[in-house]
C-alpha positions as CSV (number, residue, x, y, z in Angstrom):
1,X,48.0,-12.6,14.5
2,X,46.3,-15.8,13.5
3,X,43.3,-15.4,10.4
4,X,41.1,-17.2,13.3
5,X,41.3,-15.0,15.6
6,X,41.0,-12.0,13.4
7,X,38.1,-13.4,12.2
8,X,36.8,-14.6,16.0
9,X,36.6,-11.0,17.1
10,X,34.9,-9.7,13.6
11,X,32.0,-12.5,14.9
12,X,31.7,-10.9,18.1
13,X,30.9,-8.2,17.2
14,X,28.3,-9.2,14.1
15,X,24.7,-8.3,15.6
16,X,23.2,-12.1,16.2
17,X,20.1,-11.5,13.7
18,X,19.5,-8.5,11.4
19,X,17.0,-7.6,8.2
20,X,18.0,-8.8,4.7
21,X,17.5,-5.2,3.6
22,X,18.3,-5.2,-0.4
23,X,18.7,-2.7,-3.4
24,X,15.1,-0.9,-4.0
25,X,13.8,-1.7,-0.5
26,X,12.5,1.2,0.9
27,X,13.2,0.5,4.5
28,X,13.1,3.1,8.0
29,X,16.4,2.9,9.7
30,X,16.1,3.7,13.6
31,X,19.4,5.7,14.7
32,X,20.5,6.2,18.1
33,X,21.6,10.2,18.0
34,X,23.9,11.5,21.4
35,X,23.1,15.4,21.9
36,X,25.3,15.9,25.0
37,X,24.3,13.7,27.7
38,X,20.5,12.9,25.8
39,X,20.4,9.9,23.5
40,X,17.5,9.6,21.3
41,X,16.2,7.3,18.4
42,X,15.7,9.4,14.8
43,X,13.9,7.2,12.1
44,X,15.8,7.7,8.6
45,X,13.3,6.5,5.9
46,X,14.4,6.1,2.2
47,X,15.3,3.6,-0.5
48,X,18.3,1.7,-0.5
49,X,20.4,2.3,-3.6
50,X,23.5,0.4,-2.3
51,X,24.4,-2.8,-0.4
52,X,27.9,-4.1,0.0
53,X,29.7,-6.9,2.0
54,X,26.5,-8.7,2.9
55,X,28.2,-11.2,4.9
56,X,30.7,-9.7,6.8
57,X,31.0,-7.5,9.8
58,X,31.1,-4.4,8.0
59,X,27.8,-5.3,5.8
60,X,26.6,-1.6,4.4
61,X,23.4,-0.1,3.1
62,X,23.3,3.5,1.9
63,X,19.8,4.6,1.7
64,X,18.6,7.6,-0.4
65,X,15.8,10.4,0.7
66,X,14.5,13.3,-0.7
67,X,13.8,16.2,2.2
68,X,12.7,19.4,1.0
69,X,13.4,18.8,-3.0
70,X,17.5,17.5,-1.9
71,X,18.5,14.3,-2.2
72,X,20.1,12.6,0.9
73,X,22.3,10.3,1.2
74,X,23.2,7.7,4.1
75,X,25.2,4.7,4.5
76,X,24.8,2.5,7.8
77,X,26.8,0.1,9.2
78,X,24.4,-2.9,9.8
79,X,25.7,-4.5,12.4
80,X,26.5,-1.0,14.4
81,X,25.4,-0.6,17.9
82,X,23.8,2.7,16.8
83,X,21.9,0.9,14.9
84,X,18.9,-0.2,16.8
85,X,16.7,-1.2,13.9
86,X,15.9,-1.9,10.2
87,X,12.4,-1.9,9.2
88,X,11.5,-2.8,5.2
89,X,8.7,-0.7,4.3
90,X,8.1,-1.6,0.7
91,X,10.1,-4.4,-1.4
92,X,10.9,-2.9,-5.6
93,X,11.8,-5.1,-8.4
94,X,15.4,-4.4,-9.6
95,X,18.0,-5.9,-11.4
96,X,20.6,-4.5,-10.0
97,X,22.8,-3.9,-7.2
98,X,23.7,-0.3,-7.5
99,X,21.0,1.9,-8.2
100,X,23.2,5.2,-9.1
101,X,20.7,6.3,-12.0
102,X,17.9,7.3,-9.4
103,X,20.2,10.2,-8.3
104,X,19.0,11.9,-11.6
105,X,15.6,10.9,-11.4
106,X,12.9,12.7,-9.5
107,X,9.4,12.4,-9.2
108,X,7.5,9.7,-11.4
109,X,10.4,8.8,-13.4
110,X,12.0,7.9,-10.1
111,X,9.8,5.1,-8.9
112,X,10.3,1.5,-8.5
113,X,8.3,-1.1,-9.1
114,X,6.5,-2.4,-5.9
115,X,6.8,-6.6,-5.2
116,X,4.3,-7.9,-2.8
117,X,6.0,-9.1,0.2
118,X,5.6,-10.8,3.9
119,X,6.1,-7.6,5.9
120,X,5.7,-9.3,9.3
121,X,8.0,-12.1,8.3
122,X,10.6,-10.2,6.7
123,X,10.7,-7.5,10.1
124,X,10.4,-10.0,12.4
125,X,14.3,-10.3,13.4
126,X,14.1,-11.7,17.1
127,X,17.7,-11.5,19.1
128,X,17.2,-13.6,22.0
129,X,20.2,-12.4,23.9
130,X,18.9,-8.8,23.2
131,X,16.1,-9.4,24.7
132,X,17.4,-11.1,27.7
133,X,19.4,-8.4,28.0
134,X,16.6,-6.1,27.8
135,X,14.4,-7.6,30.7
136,X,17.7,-7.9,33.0
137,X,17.8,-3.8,32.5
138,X,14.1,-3.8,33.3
139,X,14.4,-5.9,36.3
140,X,17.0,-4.1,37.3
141,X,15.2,-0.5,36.9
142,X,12.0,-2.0,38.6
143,X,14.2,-2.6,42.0
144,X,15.9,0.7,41.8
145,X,12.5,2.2,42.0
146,X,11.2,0.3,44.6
147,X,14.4,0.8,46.6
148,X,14.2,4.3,46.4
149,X,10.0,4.0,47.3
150,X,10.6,2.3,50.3
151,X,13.7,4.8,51.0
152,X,10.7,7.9,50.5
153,X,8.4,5.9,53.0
154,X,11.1,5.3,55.7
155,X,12.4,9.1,55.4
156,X,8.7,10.4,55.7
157,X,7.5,7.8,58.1
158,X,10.4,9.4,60.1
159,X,9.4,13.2,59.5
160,X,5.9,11.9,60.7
161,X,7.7,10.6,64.0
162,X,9.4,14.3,64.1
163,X,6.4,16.0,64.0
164,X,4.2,14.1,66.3
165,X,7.0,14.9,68.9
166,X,7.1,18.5,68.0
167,X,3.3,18.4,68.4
168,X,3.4,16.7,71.7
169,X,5.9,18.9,73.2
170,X,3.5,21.3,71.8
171,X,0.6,20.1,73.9
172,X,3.0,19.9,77.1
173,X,3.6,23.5,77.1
């Protein structure tokens, strides 16, 4: 197999825009969770501690919590389809790329110093052909339901023709 091709398919399936999320951002990650046959969205919020392979396909972040005095630990794929989104809360001056030392911090010793950033401009990562993608589903949702309306009004339209004979024949007798 051709390095082009190889590197055709890795392309495809890069998401089309996604956050520049870097070391000492504190960001909310948006998770898409299966439980069965339910899917639901949980919200991870910590601070990044780790980026790797920015530019490719396989681009990683593992984020760092504390929940209930333990620290967690989780790396995301980026450009994942359970992914849904990456929001950056708070931006922290760092210097470097791996911030492995906060593991043995806690409380004031483990804090960061804040940057002031453009929140709106940094989170605002539009995907056009998401969003197309999004009002075709929409659309599509918005006929099903008025198909099946109009199937509700035709079925009782004809009970109310059933019972106005039944009534008559009623009447008759």
């Amino acid at each position: 197999m051709s390095f082009a091709l190889i590197q055709k398919v890795n392309d495809e399936q890069k998401k089309a825009a996604v956050v520049d999320a870097r070391s000492g951002d504190t960001v909310r990650v948006h998770q898409k969770i299966k439980e069965g046959n339910k899917e639901r969205i949980q919200v991870f919020e910590g601070v990044v501690i780790r980026t790797d392979n920015k530019k490719s396909h396989t681009s990683r972040i593992t984020v760092r919590k504390v929940a209930s005095g333990v620290g967690v630990e989780k790396s995301f794929l980026i450009h994942s389809p359970l992914v849904e989104k990456i929001e950056i809360a708070r931006r922290a001056k760092v210097r470097r790329n791996f911030l492995s030392y906060l593991r043995a911090r806690s409380g004031k010793s483990a804090r960061l110093a804040a940057v002031q950033f453009d929140r709106e401009a940094v989170n605002d990562v539009r995907d056009p052909h998401a969003e197309a993608e999004e009002a075709r589903l929409k659309e599509e949702a918005k006929a099903a339901a008025e198909a099946k309306a109009a199937e509700k009004a035709a079925e009782e339209a004809e009970l109310a023709a059933k019972q106005a004979e039944v009534e008559a024949r009623h009447n008759e007798a």
